[in-house]
C-alpha positions as CSV (number, residue, x, y, z in Angstrom):
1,X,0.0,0.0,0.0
2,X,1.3,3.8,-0.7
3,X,3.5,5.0,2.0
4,X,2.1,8.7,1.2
5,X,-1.4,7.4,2.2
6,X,-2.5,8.7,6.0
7,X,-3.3,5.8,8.8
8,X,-6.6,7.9,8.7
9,X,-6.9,7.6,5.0
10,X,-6.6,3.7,5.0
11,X,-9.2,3.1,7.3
12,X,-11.7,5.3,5.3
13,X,-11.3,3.2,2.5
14,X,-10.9,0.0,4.5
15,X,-14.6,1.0,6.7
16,X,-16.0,1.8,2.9
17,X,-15.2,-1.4,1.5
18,X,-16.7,-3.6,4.3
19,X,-19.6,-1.0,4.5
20,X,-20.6,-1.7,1.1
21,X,-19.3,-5.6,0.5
22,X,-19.9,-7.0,4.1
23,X,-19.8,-10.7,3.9
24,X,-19.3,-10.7,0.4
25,X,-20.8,-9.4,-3.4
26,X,-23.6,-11.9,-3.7
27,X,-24.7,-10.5,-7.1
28,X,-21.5,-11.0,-8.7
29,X,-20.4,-14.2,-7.1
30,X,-23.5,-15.7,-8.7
31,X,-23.5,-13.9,-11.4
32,X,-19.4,-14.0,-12.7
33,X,-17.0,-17.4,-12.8
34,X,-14.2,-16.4,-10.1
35,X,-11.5,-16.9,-12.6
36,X,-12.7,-14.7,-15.1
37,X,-10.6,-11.6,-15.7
38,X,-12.0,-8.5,-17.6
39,X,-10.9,-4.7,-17.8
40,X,-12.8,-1.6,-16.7
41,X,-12.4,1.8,-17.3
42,X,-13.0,5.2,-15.2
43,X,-14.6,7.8,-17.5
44,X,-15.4,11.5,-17.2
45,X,-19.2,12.5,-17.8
46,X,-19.1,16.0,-17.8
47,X,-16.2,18.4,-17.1
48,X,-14.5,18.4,-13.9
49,X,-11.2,19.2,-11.5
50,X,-9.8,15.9,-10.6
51,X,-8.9,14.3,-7.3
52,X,-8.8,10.7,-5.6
53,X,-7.1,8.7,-7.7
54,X,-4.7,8.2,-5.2
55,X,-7.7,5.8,-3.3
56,X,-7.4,3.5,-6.3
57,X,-4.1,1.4,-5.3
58,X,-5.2,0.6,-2.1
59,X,-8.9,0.2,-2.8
60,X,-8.2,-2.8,-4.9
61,X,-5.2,-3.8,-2.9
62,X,-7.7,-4.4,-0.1
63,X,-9.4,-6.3,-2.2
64,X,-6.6,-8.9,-3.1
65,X,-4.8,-6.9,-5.7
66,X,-5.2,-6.7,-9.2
67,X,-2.8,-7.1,-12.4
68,X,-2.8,-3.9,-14.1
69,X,-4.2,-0.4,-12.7
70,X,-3.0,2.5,-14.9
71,X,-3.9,6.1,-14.2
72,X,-4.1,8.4,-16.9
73,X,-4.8,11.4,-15.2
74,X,-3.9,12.7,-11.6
75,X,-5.7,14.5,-8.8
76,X,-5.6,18.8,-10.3
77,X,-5.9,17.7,-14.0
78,X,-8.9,19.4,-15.6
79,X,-11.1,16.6,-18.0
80,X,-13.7,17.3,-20.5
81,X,-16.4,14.7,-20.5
82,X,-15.5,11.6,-22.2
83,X,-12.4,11.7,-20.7
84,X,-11.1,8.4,-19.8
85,X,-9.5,8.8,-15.7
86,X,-8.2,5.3,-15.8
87,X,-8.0,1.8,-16.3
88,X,-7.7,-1.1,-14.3
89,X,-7.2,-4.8,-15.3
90,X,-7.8,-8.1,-12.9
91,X,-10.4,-10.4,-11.7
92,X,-13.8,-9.9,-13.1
93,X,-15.2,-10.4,-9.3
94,X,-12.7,-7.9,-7.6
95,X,-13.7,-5.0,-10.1
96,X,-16.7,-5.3,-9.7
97,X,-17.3,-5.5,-6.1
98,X,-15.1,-2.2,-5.9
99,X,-16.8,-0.5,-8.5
100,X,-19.4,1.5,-6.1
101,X,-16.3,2.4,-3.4
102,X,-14.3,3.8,-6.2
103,X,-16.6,6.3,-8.1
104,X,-18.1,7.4,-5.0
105,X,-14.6,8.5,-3.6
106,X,-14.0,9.9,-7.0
107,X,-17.3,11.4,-7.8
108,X,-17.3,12.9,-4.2
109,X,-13.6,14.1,-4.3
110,X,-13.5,15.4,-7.4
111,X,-16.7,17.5,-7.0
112,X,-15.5,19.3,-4.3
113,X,-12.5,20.1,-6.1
114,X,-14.7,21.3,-8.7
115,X,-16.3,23.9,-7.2
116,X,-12.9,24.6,-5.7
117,X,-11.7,25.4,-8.8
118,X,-14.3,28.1,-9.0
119,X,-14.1,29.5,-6.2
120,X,-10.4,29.9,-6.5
121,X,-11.0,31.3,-10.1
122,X,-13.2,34.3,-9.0
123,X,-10.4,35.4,-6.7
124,X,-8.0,35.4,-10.1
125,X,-5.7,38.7,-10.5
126,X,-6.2,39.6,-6.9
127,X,-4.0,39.4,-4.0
128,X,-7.0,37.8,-2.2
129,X,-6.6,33.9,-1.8
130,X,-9.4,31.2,-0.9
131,X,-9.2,29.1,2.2
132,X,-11.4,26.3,3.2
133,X,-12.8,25.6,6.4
134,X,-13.3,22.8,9.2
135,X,-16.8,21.8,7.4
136,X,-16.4,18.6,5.8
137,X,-17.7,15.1,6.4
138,X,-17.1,13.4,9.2
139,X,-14.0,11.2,8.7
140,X,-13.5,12.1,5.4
141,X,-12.0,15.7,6.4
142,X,-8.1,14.9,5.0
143,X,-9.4,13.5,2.0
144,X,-12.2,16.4,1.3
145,X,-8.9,19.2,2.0
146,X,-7.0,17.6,-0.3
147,X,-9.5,17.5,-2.4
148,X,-10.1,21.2,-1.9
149,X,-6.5,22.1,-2.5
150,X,-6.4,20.0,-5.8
151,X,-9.1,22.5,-6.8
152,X,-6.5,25.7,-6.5
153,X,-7.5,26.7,-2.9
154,X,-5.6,26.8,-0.1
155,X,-6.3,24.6,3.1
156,X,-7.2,26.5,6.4
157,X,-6.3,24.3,9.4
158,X,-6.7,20.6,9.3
159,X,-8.4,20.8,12.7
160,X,-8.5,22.0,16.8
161,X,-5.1,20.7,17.1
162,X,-2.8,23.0,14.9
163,X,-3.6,26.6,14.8
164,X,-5.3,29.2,17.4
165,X,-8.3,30.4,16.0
166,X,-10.4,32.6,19.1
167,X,-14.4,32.8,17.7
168,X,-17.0,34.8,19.5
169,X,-17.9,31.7,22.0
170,X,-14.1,31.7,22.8
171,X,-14.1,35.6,23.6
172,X,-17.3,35.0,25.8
173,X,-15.4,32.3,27.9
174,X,-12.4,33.8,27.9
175,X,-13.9,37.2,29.2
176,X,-13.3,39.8,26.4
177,X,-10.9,40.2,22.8
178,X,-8.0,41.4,24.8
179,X,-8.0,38.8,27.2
180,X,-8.4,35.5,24.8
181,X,-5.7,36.9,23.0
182,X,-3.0,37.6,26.1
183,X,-4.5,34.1,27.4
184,X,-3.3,32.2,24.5
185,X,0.3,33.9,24.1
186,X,0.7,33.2,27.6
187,X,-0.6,29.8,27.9
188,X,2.7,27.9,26.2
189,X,0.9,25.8,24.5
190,X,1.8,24.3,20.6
191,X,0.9,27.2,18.3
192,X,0.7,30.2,21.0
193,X,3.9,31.4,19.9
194,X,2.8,31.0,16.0
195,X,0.3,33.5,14.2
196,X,-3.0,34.0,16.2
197,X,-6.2,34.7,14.4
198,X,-9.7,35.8,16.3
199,X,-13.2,36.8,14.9
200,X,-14.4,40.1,15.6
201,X,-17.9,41.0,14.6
202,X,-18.1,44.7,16.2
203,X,-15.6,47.9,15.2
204,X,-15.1,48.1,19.1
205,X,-13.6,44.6,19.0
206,X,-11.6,45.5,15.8
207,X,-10.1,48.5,17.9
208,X,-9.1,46.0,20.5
209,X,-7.9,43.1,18.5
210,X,-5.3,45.2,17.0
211,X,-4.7,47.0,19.9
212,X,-4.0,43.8,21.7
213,X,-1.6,43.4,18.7
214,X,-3.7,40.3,17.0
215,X,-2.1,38.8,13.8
216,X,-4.8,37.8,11.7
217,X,-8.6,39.1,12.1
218,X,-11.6,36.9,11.2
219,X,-14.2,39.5,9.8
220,X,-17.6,37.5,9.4
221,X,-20.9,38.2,8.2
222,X,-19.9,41.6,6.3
223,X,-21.4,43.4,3.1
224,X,-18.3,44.0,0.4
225,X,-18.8,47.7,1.4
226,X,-18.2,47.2,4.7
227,X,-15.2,44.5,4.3
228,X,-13.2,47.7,2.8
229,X,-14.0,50.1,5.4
230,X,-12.6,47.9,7.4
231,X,-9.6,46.5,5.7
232,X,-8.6,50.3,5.1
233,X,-9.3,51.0,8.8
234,X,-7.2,47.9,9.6
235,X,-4.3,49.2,7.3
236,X,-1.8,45.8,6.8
237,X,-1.7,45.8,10.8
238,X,-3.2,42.5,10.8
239,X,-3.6,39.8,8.1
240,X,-7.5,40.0,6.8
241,X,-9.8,37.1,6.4
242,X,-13.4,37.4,5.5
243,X,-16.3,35.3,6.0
244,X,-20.0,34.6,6.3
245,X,-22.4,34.4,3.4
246,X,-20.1,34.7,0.5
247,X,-21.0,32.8,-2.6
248,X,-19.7,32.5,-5.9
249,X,-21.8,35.5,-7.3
250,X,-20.4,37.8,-4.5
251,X,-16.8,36.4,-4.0
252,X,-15.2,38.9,-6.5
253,X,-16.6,41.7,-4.5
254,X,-14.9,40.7,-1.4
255,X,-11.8,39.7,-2.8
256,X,-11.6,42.9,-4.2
257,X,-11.6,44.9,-0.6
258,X,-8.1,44.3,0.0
259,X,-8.5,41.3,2.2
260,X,-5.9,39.0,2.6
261,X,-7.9,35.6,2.7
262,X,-11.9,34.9,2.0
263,X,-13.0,31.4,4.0
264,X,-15.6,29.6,2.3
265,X,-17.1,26.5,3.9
266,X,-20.0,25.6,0.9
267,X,-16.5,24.3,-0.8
268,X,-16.4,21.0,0.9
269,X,-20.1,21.0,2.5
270,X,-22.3,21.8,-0.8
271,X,-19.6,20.5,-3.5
272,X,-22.2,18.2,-5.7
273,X,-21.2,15.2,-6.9
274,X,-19.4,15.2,-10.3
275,X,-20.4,11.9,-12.7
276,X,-17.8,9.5,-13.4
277,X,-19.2,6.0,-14.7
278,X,-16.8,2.5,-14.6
279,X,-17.6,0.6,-18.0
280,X,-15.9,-3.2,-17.9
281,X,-15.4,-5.2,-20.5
282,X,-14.3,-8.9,-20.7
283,X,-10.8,-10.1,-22.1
């Protein structure tokens, strides 16, 4: 199995196969002899970014291996529909039974890098760049970032564990802007001594997030208009990020205020799908 491929990453495919195969492909093993061999192809129904074809070693390695698998495009390429993603030649039985794992790790993958791809292509001639965001699937959260970056975006943190980012519920615990912020330089643990970020949603929080000498400011839920008020009011003291309600019909707007960085979650949560069929064929 690929040494590149994340303990986290294996078991996602590992919990997918028996999720789907269980005991065993009933259809096929009364359907197919179990020594015939046959070869199938991965093809492109529409255009799309790709991404997960790194999933296809292992998923059939799982599986008992088979003879041939040759990729003829990687995770980033851009396909027109038609397109043929790759080929894979071996048992009949073990191509088909990982038929549904494989296109719905590719379909789901490369849709999000998809609309990645769009996202990062409003922002185009700015300085501005597109991050994603902590809203993806449940266990599938490495796979959907990567997916995301294939796209042309850049990945915000993988999780809680390797930046400091202080939201409103933060500042209400913590007792105020200034006081999150001097509470998690001081606190020595990883990351205090890195870049700290915080949301503020009010212009007297602003004044004290920079006061308190903040590094990067998480401005949500503002109108373009306002974004640039408040990027010029910030003035390159602090790294900008915006957020909240931006779509693809408005992202040029905001990128446009001088921000540093727009987050946009409805990359990995409302990515749709892209269609990629599997055709076999016998030998």
């Amino acid at each position: 199995m690929p040494n590149s491929l994340h303990s986290e990453v294996t078991d996602v495919i590992r919990r997918a196969l028996e999720e789907d195969i269980g005991s065993g492909d009933v259809t096929t093993a009364a359907c197919v002899p179990a020594d015939r061999q046959a070869r199938g192809y991965f093809i492109a129904r529409e255009n799309l970014v790709l991404a997960g074809t790194k999933l296809l070693a292992p998923i059939y390695e799982m599986r008992g291996g088979v003879d041939e698998l040759t990729l003829h495009h990687m995770d980033g390429d851009h396909l027109h529909e038609g397109v043929r993603v790759a080929e894979v030649l071996g048992n009949a039985r073990t191509l088909l039974e990982c038929e549904r794992v494989a296109l719905n790790f590719l379909q789901r993958l490369s849709g999000i890098a998809t609309l990645a791809h769009e996202y990062a292509s409003q922002v185009e001639g700015t300085p501005c760049k597109v991050l994603d965001t902590r809203k993806t699937t449940p266990g599938l959260r490495r796979l959907e970032k990567a997916a995301a970056a294939a796209g042309g975006v850049v990945n915000h943190r993988m999780g809680l564990f390797d930046a400091i980012l202080i939201k409103n519920n933060h500042i209400a615990a913590a007792g105020g802007v200034r006081q999150a912020i001097e509470n998690a330089r001081q606190s020595g643990l990883p990351h205090s001594s890195q870049a700290i970020e915080i949301e503020v949603r009010t212009l007297d929080e602003l004044h004290e997030a920079l006061d308190a000498r903040a590094d990067h400011l998480l401005l949500d839920n503002l109108s373009p208009m306002q974004a640039a008020e408040w990027v010029r009011l910030i003035n390159h003291r602090a790294k900008v990020e915006l957020s909240g309600g931006i779509t693809l019909d408005s992202l040029r707007n905001y990128a446009e205020t001088g921000a540093d960085f727009v987050s946009a979650g409805a990359i990995t949560h409302s990515a749709r799908a892209v269609d990629l069929s599997f055709r076999l064929e016998l030998l």
